[in-house]
C-alpha positions in Angstrom: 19.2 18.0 -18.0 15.9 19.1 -18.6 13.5 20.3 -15.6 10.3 19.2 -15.2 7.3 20.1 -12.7 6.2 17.3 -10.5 3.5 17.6 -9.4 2.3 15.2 -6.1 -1.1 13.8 -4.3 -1.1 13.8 -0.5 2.2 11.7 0.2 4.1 11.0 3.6 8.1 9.6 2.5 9.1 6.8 5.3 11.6 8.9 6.4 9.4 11.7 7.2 7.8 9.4 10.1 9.2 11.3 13.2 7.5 14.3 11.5 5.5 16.2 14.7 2.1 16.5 14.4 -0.1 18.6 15.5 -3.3 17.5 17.1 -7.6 18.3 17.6 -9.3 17.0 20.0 -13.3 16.4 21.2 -13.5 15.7 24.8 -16.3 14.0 27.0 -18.8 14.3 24.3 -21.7 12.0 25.4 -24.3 10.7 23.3 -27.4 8.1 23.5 -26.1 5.2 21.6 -27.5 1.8 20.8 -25.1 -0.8 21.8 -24.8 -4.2 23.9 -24.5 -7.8 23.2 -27.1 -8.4 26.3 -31.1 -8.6 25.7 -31.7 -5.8 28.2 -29.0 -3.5 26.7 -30.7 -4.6 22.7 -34.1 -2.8 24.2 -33.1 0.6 25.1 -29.7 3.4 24.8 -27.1 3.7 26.7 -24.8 7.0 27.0 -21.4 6.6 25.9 -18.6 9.3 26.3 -16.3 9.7 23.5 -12.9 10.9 23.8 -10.7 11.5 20.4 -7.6 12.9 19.5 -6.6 12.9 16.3 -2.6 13.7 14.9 -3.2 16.0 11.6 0.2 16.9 9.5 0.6 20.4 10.2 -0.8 22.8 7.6 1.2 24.6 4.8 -1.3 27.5 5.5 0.0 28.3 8.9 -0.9 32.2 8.8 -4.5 31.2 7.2 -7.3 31.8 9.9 -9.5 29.6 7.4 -11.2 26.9 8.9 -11.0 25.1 5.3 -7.4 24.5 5.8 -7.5 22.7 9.0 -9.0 19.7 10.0 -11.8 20.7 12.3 -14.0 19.5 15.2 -16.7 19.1 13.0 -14.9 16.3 10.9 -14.9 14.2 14.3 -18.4 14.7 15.6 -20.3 14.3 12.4 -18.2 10.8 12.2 -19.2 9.5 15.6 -22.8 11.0 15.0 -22.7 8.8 11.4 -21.8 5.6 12.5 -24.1 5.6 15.8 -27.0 6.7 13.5 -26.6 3.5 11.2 -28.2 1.1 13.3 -27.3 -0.9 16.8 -23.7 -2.2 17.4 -22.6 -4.5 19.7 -19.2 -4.3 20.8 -17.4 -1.1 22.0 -14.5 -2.2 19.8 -16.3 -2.2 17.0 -17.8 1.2 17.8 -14.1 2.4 18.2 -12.8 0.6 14.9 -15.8 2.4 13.2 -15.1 6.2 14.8 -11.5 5.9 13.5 -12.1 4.7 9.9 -14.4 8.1 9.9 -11.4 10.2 11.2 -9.2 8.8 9.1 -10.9 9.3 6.0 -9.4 12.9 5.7 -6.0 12.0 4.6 -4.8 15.0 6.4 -5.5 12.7 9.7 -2.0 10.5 10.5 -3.6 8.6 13.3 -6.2 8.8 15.8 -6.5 7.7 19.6 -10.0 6.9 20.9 -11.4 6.1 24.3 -15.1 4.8 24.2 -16.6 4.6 27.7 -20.1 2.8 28.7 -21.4 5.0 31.2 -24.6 3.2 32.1 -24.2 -0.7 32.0 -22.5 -1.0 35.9 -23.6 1.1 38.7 -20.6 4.1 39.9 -17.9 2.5 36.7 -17.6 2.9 33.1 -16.4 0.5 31.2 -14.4 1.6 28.0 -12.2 0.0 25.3 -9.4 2.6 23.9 -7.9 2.3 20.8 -5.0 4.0 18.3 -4.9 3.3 14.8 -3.1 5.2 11.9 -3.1 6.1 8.3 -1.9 3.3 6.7 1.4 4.0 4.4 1.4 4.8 0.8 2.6 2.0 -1.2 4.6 4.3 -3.6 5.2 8.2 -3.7 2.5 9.3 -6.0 4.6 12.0 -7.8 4.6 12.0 -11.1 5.8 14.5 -14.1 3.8 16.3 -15.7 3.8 16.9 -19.6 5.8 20.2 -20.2 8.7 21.4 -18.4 10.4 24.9 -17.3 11.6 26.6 -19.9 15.2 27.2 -20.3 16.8 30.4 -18.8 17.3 31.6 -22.5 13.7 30.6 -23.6 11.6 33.6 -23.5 8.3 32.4 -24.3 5.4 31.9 -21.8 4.1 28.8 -22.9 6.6 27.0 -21.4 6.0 23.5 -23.8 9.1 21.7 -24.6 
């Protein structure tokens, strides 16, 4: 039998689905959004608090201090700040559905839970919609061999083609 290298794009197996995750977080961040199926909500902003967790598959770099090999807090508010800066929504679902596509665009990200809250539209209540979605599963494992294999144990060249 001869070796090869695979090599392999991020790639959860099935039975890898009781993995634990670790998990980031931004809580009770509030932001002026436009939002509202009503006339009087259409003519001005409203604040809504965003709570999201997101489950990230642990890092292989776990002694790294580097904030390149993590998912960061960053990745989370710059998606809420995206999709409230393209325009007026209507729904808080939709608002939701929107924030989670954006978290889950890192395929580091396995899933995400978000609670959007209305904290202006009735008096001493908010009025939220919460939400969990997750990465959706790879059809296939995308491992595949690469062209040259290990060399043999009695193969002393370095080029390592065969």
């Amino acid at each position: 039998m001869n070796p090869k290298i695979l090599a392999a794009r991020f790639y959860v197996p099935a039975g890898r689905a009781n993995l634990v995750l670790d998990k980031i977080s931004v809580r009770g961040l509030v932001l002026d959004c436009n939002i509202g199926v009503f006339e009087e909500e259409k003519l001005r902003t409203q604040r809504v608090r965003f709570n999201v967790e997101v489950s990230v598959y642990p890092t292989p770099h776990t002694k790294s201090d580097n904030v390149e090999h993590i998912v960061n807090y960053d990745m989370i508010v710059e998606g809420i700040r995206r999709v409230i800066s393209e325009g007026h929504i209507n729904l808080l679902e939709t608002l939701a559905e929107r924030v989670a596509e954006e978290c889950l665009a890192d395929r580091r990200a396995a899933k995400v839970h978000i609670l959007v809250e209305k904290l202006d539209r009735l008096e001493g209540a908010s009025l939220g919609v919460e939400i969990e979605r997750a990465q959706p599963a790879a059809d296939f494992p995308n491992v595949y061999a690469l062209p040259w294999t290990l060399p043999k144990s009695s193969d002393t060249s370095a080029s390592g083609k065969g």
